[in-house]
C-alpha positions as CSV (number, residue, x, y, z in Angstrom):
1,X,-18.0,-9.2,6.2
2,X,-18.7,-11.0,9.2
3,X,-18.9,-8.6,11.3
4,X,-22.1,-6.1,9.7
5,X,-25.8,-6.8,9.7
6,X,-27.8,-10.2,9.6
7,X,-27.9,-9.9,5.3
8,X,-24.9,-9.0,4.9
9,X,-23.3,-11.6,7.3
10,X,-25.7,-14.1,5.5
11,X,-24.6,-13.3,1.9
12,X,-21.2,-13.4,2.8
13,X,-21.2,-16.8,4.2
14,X,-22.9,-17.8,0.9
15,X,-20.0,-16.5,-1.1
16,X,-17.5,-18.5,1.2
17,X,-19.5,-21.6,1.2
18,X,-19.0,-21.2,-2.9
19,X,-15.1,-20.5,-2.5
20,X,-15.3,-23.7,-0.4
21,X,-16.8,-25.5,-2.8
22,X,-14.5,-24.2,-5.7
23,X,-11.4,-24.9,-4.0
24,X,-12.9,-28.6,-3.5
25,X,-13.1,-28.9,-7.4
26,X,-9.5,-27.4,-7.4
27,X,-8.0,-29.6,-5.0
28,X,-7.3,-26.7,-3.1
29,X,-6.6,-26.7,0.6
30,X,-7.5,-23.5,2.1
31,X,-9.6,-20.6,1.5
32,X,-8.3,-17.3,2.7
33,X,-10.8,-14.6,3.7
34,X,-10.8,-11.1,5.4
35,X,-13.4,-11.4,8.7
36,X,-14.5,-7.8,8.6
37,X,-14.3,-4.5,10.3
38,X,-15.0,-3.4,13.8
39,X,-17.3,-0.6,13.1
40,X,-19.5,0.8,16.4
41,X,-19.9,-2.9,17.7
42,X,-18.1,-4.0,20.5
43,X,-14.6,-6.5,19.9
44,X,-16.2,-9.4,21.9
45,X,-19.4,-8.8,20.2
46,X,-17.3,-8.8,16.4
47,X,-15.5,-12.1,17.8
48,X,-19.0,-14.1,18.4
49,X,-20.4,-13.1,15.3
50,X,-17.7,-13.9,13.5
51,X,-17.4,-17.1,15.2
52,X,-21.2,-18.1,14.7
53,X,-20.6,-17.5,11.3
54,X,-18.0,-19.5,10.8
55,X,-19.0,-22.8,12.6
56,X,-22.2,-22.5,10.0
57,X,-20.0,-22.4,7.0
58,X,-18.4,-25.5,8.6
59,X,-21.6,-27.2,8.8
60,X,-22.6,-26.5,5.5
61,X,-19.1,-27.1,4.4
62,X,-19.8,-31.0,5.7
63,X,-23.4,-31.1,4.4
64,X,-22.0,-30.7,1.2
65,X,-18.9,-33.1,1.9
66,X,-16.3,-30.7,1.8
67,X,-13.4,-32.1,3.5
68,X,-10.4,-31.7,2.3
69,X,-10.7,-27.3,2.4
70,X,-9.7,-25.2,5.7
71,X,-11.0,-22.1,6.1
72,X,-8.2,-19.3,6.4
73,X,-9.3,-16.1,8.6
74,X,-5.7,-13.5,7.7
75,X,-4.8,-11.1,10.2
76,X,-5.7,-7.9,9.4
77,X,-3.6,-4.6,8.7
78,X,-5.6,-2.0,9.8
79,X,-6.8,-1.6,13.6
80,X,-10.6,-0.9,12.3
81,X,-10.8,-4.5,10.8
82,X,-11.1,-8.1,12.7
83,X,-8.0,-9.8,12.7
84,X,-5.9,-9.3,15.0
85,X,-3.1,-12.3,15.6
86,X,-5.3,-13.2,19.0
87,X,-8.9,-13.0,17.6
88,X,-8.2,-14.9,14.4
89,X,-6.2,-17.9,16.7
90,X,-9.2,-17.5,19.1
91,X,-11.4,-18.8,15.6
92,X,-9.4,-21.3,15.2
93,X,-9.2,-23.2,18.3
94,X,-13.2,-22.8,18.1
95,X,-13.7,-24.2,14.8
96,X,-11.9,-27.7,13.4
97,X,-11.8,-26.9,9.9
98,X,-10.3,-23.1,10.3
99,X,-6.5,-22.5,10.2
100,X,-5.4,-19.5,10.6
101,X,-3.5,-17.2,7.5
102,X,-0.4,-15.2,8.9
103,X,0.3,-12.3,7.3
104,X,3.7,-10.8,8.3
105,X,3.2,-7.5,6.9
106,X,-0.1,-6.9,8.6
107,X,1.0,-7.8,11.9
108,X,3.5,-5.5,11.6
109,X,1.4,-3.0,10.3
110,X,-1.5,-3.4,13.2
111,X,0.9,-3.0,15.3
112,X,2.8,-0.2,14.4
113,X,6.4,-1.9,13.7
114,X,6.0,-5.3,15.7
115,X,8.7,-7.0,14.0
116,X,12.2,-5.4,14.8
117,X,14.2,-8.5,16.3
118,X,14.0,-12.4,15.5
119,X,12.2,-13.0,19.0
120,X,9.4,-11.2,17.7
121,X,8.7,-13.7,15.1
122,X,9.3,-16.6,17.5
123,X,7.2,-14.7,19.7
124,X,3.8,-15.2,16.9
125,X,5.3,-19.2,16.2
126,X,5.2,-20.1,19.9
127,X,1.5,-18.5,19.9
128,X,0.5,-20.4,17.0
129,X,2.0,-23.8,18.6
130,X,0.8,-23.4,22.0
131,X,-2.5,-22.5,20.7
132,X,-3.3,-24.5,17.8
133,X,-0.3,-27.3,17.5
134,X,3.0,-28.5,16.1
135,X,1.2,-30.0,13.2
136,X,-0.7,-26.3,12.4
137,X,2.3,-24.3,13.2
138,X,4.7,-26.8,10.7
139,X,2.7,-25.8,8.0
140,X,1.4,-22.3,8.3
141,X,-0.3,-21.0,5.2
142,X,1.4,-17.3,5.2
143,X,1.8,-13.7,3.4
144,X,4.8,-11.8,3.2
145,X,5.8,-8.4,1.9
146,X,7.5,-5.3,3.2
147,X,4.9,-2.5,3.9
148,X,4.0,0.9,4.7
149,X,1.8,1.7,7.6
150,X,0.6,5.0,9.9
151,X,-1.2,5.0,13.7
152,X,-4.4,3.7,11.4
153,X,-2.2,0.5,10.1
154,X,-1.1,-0.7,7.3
155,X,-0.9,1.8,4.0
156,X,0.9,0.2,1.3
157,X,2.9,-2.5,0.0
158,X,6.9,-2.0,-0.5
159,X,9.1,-4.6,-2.3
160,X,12.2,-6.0,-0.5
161,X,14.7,-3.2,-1.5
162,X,13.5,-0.6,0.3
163,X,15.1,-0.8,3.5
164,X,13.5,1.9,5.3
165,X,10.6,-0.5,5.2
166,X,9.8,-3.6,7.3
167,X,9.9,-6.5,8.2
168,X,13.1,-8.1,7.3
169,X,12.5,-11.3,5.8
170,X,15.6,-12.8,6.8
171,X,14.6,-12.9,10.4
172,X,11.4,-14.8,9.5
173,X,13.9,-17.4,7.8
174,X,16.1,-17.8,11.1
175,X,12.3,-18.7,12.7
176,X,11.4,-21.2,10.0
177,X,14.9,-22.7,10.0
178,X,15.1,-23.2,14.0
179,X,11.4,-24.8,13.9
180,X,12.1,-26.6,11.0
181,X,8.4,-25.4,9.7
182,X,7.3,-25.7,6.1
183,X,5.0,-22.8,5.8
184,X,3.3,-21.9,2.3
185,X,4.4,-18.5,1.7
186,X,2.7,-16.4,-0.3
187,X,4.5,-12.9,-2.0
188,X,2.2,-10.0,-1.8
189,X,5.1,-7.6,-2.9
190,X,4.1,-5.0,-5.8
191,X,6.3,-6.8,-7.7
192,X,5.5,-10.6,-6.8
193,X,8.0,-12.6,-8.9
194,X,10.6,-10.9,-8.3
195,X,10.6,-10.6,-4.3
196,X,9.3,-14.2,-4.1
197,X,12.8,-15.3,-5.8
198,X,14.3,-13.1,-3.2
199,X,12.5,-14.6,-0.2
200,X,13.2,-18.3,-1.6
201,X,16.7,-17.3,-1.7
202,X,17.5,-16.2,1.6
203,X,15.5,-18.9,2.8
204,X,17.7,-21.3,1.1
205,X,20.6,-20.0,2.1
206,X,19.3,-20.0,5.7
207,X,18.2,-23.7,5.7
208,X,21.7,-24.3,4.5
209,X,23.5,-22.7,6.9
């Protein structure tokens, strides 16, 4: 949590820096985290701290030799945590080694159904582009999953057969096939094998089309 008081902002960095240095063994490439909530602070004053926080994982990131790991703020579900599409870009184009982590279903959670047409994932890829890059928006590091969500935000997770839940995956794959992007995308349906064979397949058929 970024976003609470100086020991706890302080510990969590600590636990980051040690992802960071995990995913260095692993020959990962980028560590996803969850900024933190709002609470009674201000949104500008939760955006510095966060910031601050992050350009001194960076630096000890460096210190250590750590080069090869980004660090992945997600946008958030709920509209009481950090993360919204704006504030985690707004990271990134402050720090060099952050890129940011979409996730689908908590965009369209936070903002109460934001995904009904193809447009309105174009919309979030020409952000991301103009923003941060071709080269960052090529290869987005991204969840997916259908979800549940009330005026709070996001509830739960649904898998891709219930239709009376959103987004519809097949418009994200009309994006990714008309930018020609190679995103990294990650299932977080309840049932995670199963969807992910779903997604790849109407991705495929999309890209062949």
């Amino acid at each position: 949590n970024f976003c609470g008081e100086k020991d706890v902002i302080e510990a969590s960095k600590q636990r980051l820096i040690a992802c960071a240095t995990a995913a260095e063994w692993m020959k990962a490439y980028v560590v996803v985290f969850h900024p933190g909530f709002y609470g009674k602070k201000l949104r500008k004053e939760v955006f510095r701290s966060c910031l601050e926080a992050l350009k001194e994982v960076v630096k000890a990131m460096r210190t250590l030799e750590i080069k090869n790991v980004k660090i992945g703020p997600e946008t958030m579900g709920k509209r009481s945590q950090f993360g919204s599409l704006d504030e985690v870009l707004g990271l990134c184009e402050d720090v060099e080694q952050a890129q940011p982590v979409i996730d689908w279903a908590h965009l369209h959670a936070r903002d109460r159904g934001r995904f009904k047409t193809v447009d309105d994932f174009r919309k979030v890829v020409e952000e991301v582009e103009n923003r941060l890059g071709t080269e960052v928006v090529k290869g987005l590091h991204c969840h997916f999953t259908k979800v549940e969500f009330t005026d709070k935000g996001e509830k739960r997770h649904h898998i891709m057969d219930e239709m009376d839940f959103g987004p519809d995956f097949s418009m994200l794959a009309k994006v990714i096939a008309e930018f020609k992007l190679k995103p990294v995308i990650i299932s977080e349906s309840p049932i995670l094998d199963v969807d992910a064979i779903k997604m790849r397949d109407i991705l495929r058929k999309e890209l062949q089309s």
